[in-house]
C-alpha positions as CSV (number, residue, x, y, z in Angstrom):
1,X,14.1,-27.1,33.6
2,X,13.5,-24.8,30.5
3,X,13.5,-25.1,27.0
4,X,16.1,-23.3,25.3
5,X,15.2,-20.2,23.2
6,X,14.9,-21.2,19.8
7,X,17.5,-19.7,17.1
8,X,16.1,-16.8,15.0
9,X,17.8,-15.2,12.1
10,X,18.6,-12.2,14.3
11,X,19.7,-14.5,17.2
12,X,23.3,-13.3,16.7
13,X,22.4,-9.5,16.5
14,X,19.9,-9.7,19.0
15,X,21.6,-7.5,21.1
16,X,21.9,-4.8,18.3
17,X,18.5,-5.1,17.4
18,X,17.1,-4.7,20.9
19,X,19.5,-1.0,20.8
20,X,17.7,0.2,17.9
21,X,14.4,-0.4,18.8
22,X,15.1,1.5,22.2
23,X,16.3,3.9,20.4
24,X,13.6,4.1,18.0
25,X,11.3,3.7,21.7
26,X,13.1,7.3,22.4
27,X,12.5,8.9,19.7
28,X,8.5,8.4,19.8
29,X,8.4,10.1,23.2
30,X,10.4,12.8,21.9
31,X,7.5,13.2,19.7
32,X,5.3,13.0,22.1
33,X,6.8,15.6,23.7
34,X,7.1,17.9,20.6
35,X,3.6,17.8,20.2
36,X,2.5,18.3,24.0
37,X,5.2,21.7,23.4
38,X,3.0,22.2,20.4
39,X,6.4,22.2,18.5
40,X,6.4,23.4,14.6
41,X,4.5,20.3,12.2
42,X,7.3,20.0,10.2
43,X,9.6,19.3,12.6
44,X,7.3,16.9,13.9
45,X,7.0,15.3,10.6
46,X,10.9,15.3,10.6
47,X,11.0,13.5,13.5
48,X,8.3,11.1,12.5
49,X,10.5,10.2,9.1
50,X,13.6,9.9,11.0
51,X,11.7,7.7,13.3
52,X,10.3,5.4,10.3
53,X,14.0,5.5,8.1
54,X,15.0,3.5,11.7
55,X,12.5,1.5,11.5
56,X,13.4,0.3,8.0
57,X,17.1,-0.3,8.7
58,X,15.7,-2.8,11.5
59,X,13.1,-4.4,9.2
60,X,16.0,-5.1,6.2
61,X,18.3,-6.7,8.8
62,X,15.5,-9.0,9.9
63,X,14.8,-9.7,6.1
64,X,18.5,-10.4,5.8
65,X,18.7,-12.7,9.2
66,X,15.5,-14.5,7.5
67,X,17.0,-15.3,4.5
68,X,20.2,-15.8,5.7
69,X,19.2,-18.2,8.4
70,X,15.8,-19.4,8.3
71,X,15.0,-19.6,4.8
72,X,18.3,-21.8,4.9
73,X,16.7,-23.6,7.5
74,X,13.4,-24.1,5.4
75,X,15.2,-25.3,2.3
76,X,16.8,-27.7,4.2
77,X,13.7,-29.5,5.4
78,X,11.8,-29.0,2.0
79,X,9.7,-25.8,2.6
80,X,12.0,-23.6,0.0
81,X,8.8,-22.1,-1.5
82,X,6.7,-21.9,1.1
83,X,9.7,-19.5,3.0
84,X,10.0,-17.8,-0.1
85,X,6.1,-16.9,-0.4
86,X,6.0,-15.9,3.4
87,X,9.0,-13.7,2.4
88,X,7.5,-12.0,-0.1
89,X,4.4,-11.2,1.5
90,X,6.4,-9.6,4.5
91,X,8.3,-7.5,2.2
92,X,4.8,-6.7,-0.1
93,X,3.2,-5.6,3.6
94,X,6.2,-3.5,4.5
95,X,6.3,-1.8,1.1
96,X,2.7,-0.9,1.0
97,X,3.2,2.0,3.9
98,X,1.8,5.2,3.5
């Protein structure tokens, strides 16, 4: 008998999430490819900020499951602060790129 899978805050979009990252996966070979055709640097580099702008988009809907859904989760059982924190630090980490 198995556990059920526990609900995330992107439990709902899963599907839609799994897409972009896919998509994201494609776009990574592509550069891979670019560069084994010895394609042009900047349209490398293009290709590598079109790449992290996806990225992004799937890191804010994460942020927004989290605080949608698990934060709400958190506060419920007293941890308001400590979500809050561990928020913050996710969203310090993914602003320091670059």
């Amino acid at each position: 008998m198995s556990t059920p899978a526990p609900i995330r805050g992107y439990t709902a979009s899963k599907d839609q999430l799994l897409a972009r990252l896919r998509r994201v996966e494609g776009q990574v070979r592509g550069i891979e490819k670019m560069v084994d055709d010895d394609r042009y640097c900047i349209d490398v580099l293009t290709q590598i900020s079109a790449i992290q702008a996806a990225l992004d988009k799937v890191a804010l809907g994460l942020l927004d499951g989290h605080a949608r859904h698990c934060m709400h989760e958190g506060a419920a059982e007293g941890r308001a602060d400590e979500m809050a924190t561990e928020m913050m630090a996710a969203v310090g980490r993914l602003m320091k790129r670059g």
